[in-house]
VEXDREN-2710 file (C-alpha; in Angstrom, 1 decimal):
% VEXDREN-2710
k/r/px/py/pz
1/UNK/7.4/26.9/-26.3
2/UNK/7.9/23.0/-26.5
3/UNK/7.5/20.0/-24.2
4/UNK/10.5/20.9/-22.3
5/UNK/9.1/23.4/-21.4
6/UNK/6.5/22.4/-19.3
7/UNK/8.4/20.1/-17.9
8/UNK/11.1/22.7/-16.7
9/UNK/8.6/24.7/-15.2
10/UNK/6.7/22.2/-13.2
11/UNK/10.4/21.0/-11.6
12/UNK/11.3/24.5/-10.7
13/UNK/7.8/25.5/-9.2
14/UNK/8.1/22.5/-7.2
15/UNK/11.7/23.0/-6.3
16/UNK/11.4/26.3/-5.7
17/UNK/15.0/26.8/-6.5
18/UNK/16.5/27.1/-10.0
19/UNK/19.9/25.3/-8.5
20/UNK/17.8/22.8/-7.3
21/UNK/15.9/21.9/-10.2
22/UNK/18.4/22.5/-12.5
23/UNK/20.5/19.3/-11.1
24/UNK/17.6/17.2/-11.0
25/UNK/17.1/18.3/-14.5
26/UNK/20.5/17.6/-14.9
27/UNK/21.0/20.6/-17.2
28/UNK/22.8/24.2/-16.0
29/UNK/21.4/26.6/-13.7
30/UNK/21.9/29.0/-16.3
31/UNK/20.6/27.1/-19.2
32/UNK/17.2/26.4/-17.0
33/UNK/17.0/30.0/-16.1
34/UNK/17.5/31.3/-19.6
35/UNK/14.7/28.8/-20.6
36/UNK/12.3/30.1/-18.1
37/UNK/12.9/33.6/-19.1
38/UNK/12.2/32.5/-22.8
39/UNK/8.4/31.3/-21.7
40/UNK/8.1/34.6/-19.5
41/UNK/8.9/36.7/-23.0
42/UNK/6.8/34.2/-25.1
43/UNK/3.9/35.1/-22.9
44/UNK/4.4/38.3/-22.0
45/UNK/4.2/38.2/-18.3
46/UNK/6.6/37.0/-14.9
47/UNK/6.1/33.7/-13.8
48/UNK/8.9/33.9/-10.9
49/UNK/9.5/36.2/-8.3
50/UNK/13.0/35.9/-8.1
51/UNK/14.0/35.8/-4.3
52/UNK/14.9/32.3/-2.2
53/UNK/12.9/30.7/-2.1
54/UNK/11.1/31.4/-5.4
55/UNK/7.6/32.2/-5.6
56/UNK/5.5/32.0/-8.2
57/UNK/3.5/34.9/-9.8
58/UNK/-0.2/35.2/-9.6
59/UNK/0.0/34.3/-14.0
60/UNK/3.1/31.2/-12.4
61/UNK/-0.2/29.4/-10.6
62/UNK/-2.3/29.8/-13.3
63/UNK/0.6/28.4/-16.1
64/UNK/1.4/25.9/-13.0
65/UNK/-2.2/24.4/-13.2
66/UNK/-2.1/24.3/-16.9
67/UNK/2.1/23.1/-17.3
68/UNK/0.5/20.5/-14.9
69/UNK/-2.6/19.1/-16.6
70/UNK/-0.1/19.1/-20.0
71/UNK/2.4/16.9/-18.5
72/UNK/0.4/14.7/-17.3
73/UNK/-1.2/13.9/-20.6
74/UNK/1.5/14.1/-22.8
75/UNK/3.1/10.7/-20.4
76/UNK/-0.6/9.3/-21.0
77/UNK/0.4/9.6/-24.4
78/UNK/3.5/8.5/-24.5
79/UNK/2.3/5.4/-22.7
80/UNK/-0.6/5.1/-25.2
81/UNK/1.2/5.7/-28.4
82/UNK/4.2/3.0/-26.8
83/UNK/1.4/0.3/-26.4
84/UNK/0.3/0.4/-29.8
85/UNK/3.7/-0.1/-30.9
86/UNK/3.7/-3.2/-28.5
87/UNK/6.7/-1.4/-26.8
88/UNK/6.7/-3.5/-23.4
89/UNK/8.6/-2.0/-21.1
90/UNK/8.8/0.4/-18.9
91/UNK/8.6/2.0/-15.3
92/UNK/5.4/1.2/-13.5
93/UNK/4.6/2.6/-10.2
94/UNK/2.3/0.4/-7.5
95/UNK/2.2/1.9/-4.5
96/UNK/0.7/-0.3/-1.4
97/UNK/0.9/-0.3/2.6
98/UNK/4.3/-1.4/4.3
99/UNK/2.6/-4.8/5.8
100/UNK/0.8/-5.6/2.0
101/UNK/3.3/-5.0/0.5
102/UNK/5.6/-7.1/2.3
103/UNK/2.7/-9.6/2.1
104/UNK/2.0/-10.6/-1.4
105/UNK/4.2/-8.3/-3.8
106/UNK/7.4/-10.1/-3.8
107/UNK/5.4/-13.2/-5.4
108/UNK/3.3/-10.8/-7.6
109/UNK/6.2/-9.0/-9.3
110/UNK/8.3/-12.4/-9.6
111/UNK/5.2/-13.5/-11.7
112/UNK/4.6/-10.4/-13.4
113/UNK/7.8/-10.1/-15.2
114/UNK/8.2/-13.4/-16.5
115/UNK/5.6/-12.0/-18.9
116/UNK/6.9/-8.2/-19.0
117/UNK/10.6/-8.7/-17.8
118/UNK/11.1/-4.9/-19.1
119/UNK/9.1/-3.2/-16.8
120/UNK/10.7/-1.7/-13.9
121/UNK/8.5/-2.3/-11.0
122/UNK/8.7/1.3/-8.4
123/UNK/6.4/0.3/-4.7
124/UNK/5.5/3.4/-3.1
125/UNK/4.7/1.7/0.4
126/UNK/2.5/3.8/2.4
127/UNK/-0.6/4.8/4.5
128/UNK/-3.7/4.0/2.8
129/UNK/-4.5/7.6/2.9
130/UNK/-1.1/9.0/1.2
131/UNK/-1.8/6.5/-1.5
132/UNK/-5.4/7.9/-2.2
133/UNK/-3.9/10.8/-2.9
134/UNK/-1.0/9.6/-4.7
135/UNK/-3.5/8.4/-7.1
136/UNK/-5.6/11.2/-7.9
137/UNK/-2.6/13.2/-8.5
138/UNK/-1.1/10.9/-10.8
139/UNK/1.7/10.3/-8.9
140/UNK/1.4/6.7/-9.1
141/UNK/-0.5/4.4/-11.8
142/UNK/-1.8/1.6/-9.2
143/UNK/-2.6/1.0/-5.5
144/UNK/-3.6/-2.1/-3.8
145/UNK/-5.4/-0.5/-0.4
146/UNK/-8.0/-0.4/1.3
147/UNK/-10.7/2.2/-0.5
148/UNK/-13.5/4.0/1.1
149/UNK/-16.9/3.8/-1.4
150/UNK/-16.3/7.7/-2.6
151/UNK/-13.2/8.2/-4.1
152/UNK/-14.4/10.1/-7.4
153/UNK/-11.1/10.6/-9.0
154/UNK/-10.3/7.0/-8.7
155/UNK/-11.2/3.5/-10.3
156/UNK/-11.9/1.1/-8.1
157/UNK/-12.2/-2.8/-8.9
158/UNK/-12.4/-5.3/-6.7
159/UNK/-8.8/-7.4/-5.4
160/UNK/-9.6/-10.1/-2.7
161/UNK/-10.9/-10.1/1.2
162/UNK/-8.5/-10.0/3.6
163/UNK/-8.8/-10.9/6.9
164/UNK/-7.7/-10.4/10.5
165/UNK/-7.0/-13.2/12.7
166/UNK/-5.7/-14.0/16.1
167/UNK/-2.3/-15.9/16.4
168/UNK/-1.2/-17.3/20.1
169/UNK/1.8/-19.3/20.4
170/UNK/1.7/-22.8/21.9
171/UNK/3.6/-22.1/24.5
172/UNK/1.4/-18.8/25.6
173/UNK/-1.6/-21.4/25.6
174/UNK/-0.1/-23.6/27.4
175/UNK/1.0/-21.0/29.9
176/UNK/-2.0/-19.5/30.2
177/UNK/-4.3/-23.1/30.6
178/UNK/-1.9/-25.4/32.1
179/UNK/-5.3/-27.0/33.5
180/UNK/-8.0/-26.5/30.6
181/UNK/-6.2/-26.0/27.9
182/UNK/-7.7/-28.1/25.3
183/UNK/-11.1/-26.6/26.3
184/UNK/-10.2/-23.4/26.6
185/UNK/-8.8/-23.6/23.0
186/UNK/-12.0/-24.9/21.7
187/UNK/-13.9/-22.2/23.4
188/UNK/-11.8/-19.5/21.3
189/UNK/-12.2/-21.2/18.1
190/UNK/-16.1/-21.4/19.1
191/UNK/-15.3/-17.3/18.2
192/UNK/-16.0/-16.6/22.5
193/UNK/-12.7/-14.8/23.2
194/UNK/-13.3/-13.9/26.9
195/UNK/-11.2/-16.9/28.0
196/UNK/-8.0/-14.6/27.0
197/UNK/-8.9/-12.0/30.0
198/UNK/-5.3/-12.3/31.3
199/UNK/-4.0/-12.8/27.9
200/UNK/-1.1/-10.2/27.2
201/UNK/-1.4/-8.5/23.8
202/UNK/1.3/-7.0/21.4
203/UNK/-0.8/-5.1/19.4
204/UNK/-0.5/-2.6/16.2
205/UNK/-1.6/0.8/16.6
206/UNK/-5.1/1.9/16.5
207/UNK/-5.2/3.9/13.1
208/UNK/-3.9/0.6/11.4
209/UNK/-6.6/-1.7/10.5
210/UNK/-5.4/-4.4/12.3
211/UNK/-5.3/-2.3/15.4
212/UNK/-8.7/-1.1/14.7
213/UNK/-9.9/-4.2/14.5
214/UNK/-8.0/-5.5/17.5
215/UNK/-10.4/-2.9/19.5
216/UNK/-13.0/-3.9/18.5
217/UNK/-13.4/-7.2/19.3
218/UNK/-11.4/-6.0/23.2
219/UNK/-14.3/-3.9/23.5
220/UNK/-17.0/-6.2/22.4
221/UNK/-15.7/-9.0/24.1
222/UNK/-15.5/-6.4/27.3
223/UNK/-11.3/-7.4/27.3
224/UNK/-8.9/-5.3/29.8
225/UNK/-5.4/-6.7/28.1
226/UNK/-2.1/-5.9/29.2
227/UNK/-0.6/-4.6/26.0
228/UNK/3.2/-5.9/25.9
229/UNK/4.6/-4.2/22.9
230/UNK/3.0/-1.9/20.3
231/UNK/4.0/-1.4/16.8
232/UNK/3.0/-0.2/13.4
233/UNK/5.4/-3.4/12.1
234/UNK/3.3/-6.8/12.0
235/UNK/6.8/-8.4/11.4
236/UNK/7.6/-7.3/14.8
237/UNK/4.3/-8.1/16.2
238/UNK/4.8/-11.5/14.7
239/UNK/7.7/-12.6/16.0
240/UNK/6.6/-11.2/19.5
241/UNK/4.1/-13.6/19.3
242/UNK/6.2/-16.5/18.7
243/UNK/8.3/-15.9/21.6
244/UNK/5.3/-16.0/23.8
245/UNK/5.3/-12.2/24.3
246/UNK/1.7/-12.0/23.4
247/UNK/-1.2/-12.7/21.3
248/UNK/-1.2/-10.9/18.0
249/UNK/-4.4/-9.6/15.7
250/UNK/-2.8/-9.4/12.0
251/UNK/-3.5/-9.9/8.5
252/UNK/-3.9/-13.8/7.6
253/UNK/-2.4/-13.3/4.6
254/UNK/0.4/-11.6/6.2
255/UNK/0.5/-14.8/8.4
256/UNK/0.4/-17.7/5.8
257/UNK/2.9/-15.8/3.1
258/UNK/5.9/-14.6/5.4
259/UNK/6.3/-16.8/8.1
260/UNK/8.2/-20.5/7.4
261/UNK/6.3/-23.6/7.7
262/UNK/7.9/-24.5/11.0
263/UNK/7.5/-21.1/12.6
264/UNK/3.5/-21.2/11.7
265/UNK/3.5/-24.9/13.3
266/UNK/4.1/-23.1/16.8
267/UNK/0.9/-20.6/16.6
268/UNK/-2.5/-21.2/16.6
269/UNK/-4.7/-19.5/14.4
270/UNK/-7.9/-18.4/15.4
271/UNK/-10.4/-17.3/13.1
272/UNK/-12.5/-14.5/14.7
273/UNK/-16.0/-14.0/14.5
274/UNK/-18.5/-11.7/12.0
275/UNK/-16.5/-8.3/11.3
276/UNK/-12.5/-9.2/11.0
277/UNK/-12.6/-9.0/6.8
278/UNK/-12.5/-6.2/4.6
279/UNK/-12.2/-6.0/0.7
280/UNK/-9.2/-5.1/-0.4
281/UNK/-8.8/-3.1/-3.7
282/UNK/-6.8/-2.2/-7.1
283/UNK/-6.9/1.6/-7.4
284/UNK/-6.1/3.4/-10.9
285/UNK/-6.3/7.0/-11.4
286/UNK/-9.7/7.8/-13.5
287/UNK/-8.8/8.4/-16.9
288/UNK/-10.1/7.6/-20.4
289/UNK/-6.9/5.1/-21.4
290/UNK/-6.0/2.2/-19.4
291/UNK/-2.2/1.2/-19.9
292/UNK/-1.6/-2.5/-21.1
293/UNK/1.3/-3.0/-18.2
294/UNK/-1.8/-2.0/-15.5
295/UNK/-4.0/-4.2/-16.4
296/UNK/-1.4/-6.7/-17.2
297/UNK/-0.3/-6.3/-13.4
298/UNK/-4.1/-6.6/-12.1
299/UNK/-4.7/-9.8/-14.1
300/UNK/-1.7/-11.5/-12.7
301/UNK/-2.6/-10.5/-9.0
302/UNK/-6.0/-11.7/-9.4
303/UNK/-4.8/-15.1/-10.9
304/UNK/-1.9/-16.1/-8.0
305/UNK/-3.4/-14.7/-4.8
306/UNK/-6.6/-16.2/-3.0
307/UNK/-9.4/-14.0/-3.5
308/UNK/-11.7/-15.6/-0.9
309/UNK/-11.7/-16.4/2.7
310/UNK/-11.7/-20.4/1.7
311/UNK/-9.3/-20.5/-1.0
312/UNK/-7.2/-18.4/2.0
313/UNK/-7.9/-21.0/4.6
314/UNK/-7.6/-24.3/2.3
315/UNK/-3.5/-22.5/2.2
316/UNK/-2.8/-22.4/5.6
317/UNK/-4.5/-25.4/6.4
318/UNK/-1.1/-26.8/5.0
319/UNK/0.9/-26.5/7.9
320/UNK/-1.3/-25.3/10.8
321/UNK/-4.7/-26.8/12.5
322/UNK/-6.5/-24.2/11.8
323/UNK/-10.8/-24.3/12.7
END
């Protein structure tokens, strides 16, 4: 039994088809079949019940769990052993939410590989959730999501805050307070948001945070919106909003690093009151060994992005009155 064969077992458990594994192995079916019948003599028991789709043996879970475990730490120490030889390259997985991702990591990998142009940069972009679990099964070696405070497996260090905002367009406002509209304005930056009673919404959907937050501060501010659009896409929501479609809760950051100077010139952004921010995290799996490119990655994030609500602010202030 060598490494190859761990590896060849783990593909077809998961497969669950030796034809199937064998081309993403990109060996025969025959040579993969004879190399799982090998094992099986070597350790004296079936691993396979042999019908479509395959199913694995009572002693198949048992060398599963253990063929799993092995592969995982024979990568961990391929990637140890290749960082004391200063080998810098390499494939490193980050997975992070659609919206993030589209947020900050185009400028995060552009910065990253100036230093490790080598590394191949894979985004899983996903639910928050998913990428929890993408984590603790080693699926992925980094995630940049929102963590709840008991996530044993993983290890969690602090990122930056992000925050939710409200964006209007001009022309909405003026729409909506063709009589009061520089008072009405003032009002809403004052954090009092009951002045946009007949303000339509496009809105993302409640089990995103933004759409969480979005009810919230509707319910706490006793709102009855007409909801024009939802969508799980802030892009979309976005440019809703700039057509005057309606008011959008989103992600500031999402705000200040997509959209051109001149499209942000036509919003206003409002800052909303206590309970709009949450932290946002890097998540590694919890292991003893730390990979260079990781924490390579983390210490680039942390140096171009904003990590507080000010240094945030101070960047849109640029090109949009913002109070």
């Amino acid at each position: 039994m060598n490494f190859l064969s761990m590896k060849y077992f783990t593909t077809v458990a998961r497969m669950r088809s030796f034809t199937r594994a064998a081309a993403e192995l990109h060996i025969t079916q025959q040579t993969l079949s004879a190399h799982i019948a090998g094992v099986e003599k070597e350790l004296g028991c079936a691993l396979l019940i042999r019908h479509v789709p395959l199913e694995l043996t009572y002693a198949g879970e048992v060398f599963l769990r253990y063929a799993s475990d092995f592969e995982k730490n024979y990568k961990r120490m391929m990637v140890e052993l290749g960082d004391i030889s200063d080998n810098h390259r390499g494939v490193l997985k980050i997975g992070v939410a659609f919206t993030r991702g589209r947020a900050i990591m185009p400028l995060l990998i552009e910065e990253f590989q100036k230093d490790w142009p080598r590394y191949e940069i894979q985004l899983v972009e996903d639910t928050n959730d998913r990428l929890r679990k993408f984590l603790a099964d080693g699926d992925i070696d980094l995630a940049i999501a929102s963590f709840p405070n008991n996530a044993p497996d993983i290890e969690l260090k602090p990122f930056y805050r992000e925050n939710i905002v409200l964006a209007v367009s001009r022309t909405l406002l003026k729409r909506l307070f063709p009589d009061s509209l520089e008072a009405s304005v003032e009002k809403i930056r004052g954090g009092d948001l009951s002045p946009l009673a007949q303000c339509p919404f496009v809105m993302g959907k409640p089990e995103d945070i933004s759409g969480r937050v979005a009810q919230e501060f509707i319910r706490r501010f006793d709102l009855h919106p007409f909801v024009s659009a939802r969508s799980d896409n802030i892009g979309t929501l976005l440019s809703l909003c700039l057509r005057g479609v309606g008011a959008c809760f989103c992600q500031e950051n999402f705000v200040r690093m997509t959209l051109p100077d001149e499209a942000l010139k036509q919003l206003e952004i409002f800052r909303l009151p206590k309970g709009s921010s949450y932290e946002i995290l890097f998540g590694t799996p919890r292991q003893a060994y730390q990979r260079k490119a990781v924490s390579a990655f983390m210490q680039t994030a942390l140096r171009v992005i904003p990590a507080s609500e000010e240094k945030a602010e101070e960047e849109l202030k640029r090109v949009v009155k913002f109070k």
